[in-house]
Rosetta silent file (secondary structure, phi, psi, omega in degrees, C-alpha in Angstrom):
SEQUENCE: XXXXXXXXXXXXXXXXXXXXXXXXXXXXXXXXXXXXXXXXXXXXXXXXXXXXXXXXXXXXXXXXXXXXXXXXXXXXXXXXXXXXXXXXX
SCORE:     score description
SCORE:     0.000 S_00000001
   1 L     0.000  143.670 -157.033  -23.854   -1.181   -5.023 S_00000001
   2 L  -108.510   21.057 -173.649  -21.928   -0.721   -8.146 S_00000001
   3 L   -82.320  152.757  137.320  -19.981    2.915   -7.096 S_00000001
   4 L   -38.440  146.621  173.475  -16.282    2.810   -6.090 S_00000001
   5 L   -85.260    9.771 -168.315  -15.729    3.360   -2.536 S_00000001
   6 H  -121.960  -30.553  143.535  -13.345    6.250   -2.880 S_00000001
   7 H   -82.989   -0.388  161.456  -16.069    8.029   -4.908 S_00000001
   8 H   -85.156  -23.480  174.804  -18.567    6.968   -2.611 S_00000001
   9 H   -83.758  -31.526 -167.117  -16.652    8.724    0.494 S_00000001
  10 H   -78.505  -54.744  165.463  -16.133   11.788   -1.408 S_00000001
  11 H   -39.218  -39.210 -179.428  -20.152   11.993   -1.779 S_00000001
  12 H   -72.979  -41.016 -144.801  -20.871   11.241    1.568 S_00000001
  13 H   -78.008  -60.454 -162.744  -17.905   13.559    3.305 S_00000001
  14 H   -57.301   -5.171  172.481  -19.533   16.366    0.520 S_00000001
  15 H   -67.666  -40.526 -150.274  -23.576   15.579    1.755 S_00000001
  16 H   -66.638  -85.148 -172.263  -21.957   15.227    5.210 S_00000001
  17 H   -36.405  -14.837 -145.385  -20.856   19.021    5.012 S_00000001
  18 H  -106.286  -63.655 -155.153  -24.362   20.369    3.000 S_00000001
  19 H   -68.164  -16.873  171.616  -26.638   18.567    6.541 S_00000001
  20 H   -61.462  -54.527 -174.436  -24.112   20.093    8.911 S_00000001
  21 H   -50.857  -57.937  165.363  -24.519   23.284    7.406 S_00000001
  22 L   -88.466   71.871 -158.345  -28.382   23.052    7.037 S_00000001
  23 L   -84.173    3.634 -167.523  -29.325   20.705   10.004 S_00000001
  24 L   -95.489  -16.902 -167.175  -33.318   21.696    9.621 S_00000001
  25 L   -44.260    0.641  171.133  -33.032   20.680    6.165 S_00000001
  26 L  -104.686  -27.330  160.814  -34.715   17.538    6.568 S_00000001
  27 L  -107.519   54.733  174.545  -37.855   18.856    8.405 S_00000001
  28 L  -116.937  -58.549 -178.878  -37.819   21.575    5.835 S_00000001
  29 L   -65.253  -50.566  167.598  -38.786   18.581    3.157 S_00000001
  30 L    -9.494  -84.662 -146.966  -40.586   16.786    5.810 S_00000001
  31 L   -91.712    3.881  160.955  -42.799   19.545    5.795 S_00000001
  32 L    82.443   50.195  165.140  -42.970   20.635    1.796 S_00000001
  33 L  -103.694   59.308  174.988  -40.846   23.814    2.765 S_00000001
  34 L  -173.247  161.125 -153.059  -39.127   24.170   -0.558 S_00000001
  35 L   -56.100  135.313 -166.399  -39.915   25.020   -4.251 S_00000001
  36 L    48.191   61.248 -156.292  -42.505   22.774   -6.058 S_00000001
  37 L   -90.685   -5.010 -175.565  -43.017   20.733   -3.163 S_00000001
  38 L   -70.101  -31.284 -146.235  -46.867   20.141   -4.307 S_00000001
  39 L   -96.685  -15.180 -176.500  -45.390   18.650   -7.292 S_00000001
  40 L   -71.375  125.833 -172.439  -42.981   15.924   -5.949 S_00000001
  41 L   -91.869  -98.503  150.184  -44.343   12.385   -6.615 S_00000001
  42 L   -20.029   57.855 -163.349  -41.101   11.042   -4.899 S_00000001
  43 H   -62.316  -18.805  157.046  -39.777   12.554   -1.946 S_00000001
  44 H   -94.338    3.527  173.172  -37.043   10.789   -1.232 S_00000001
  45 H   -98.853  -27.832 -159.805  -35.409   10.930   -5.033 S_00000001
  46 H   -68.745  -62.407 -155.258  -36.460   14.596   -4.915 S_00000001
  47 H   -63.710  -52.964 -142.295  -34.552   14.951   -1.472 S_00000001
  48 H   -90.223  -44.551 -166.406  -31.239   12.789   -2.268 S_00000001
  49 H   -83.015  -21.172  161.905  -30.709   14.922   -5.837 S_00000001
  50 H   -53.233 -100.413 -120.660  -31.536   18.873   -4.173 S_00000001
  51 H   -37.090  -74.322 -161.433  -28.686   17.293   -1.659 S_00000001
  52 H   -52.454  -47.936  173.777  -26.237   16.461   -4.305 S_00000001
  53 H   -38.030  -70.998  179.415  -26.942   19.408   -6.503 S_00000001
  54 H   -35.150  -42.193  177.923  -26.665   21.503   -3.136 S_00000001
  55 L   -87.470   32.604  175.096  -23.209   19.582   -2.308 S_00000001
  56 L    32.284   51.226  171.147  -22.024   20.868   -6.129 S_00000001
  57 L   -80.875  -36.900 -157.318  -21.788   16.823   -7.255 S_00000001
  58 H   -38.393  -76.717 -162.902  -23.402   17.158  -10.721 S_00000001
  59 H   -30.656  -49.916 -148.529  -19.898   17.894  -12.300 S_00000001
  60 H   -74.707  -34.981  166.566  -18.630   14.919  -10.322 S_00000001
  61 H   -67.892  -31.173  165.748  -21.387   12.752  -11.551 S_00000001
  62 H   -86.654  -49.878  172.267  -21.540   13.505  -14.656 S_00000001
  63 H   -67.181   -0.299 -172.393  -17.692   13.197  -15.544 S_00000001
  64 L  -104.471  -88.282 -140.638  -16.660   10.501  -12.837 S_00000001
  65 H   -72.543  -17.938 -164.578  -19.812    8.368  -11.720 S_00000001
  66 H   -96.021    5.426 -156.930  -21.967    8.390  -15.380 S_00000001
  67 H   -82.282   -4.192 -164.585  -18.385    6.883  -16.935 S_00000001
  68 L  -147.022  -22.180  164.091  -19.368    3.487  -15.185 S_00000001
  69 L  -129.180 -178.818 -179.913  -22.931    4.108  -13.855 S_00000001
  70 L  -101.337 -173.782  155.618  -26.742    5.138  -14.628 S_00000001
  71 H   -58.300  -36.539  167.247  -29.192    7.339  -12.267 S_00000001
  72 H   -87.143   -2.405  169.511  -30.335    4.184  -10.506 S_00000001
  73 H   -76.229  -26.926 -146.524  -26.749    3.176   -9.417 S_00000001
  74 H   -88.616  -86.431 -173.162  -26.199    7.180   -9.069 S_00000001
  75 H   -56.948  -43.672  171.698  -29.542    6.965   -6.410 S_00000001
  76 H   -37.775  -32.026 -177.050  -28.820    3.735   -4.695 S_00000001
  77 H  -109.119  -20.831  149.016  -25.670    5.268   -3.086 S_00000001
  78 H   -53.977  -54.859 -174.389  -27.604    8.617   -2.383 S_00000001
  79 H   -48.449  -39.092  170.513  -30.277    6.803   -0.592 S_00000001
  80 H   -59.335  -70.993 -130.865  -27.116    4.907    1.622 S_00000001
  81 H   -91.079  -95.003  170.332  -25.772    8.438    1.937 S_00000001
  82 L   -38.003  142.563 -174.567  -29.103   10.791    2.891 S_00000001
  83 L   -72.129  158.677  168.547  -30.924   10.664    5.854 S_00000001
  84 L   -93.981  154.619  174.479  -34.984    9.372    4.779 S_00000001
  85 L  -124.536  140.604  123.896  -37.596   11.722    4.754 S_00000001
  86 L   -50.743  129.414 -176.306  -41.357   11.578    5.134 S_00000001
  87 L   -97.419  126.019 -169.575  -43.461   13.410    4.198 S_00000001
  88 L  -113.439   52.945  173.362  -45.926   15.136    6.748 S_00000001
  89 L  -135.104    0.000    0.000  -47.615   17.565    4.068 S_00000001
């Protein structure tokens, strides 16, 4: 994984904080409870970037994390970070 660890704990502590807050939030996706869930090829890319969005990362991603990585380095250490989801819809 090509991320720094000291920006990889700050993603995790802020994800950490979004599934505390929202603990159904994972059988909410499970179960296609959230906007244009018909439309999601990819439920676990869908799932890791609502997180991050949700945990207000963008800024951090785009001005930290794009200075040294892409979107698959960017998802590789979401996927580490977010619980997986299935989909049962």
């Amino acid at each position: 994984m090509k991320i720094k660890q000291p920006h990889y704990d700050h993603m995790k502590a802020e994800i950490n904080a979004v599934l505390a807050k929202y603990p159904s939030i994972v059988s909410e996706y499970e179960a296609g409870n959230f906007p244009r869930a018909d439309k999601v090829k990819d439920l676990q890319r869908r799932f890791c970037f609502d997180l991050s969005h949700g945990a207000g990362l963008n800024r951090f991603i785009s001005t930290v994390l794009y200075e040294y990585m892409n979107d698959n380095h960017v998802y590789t250490a979401l996927k580490r970070i977010c619980p997986t989801v299935t989909r049962n819809y």
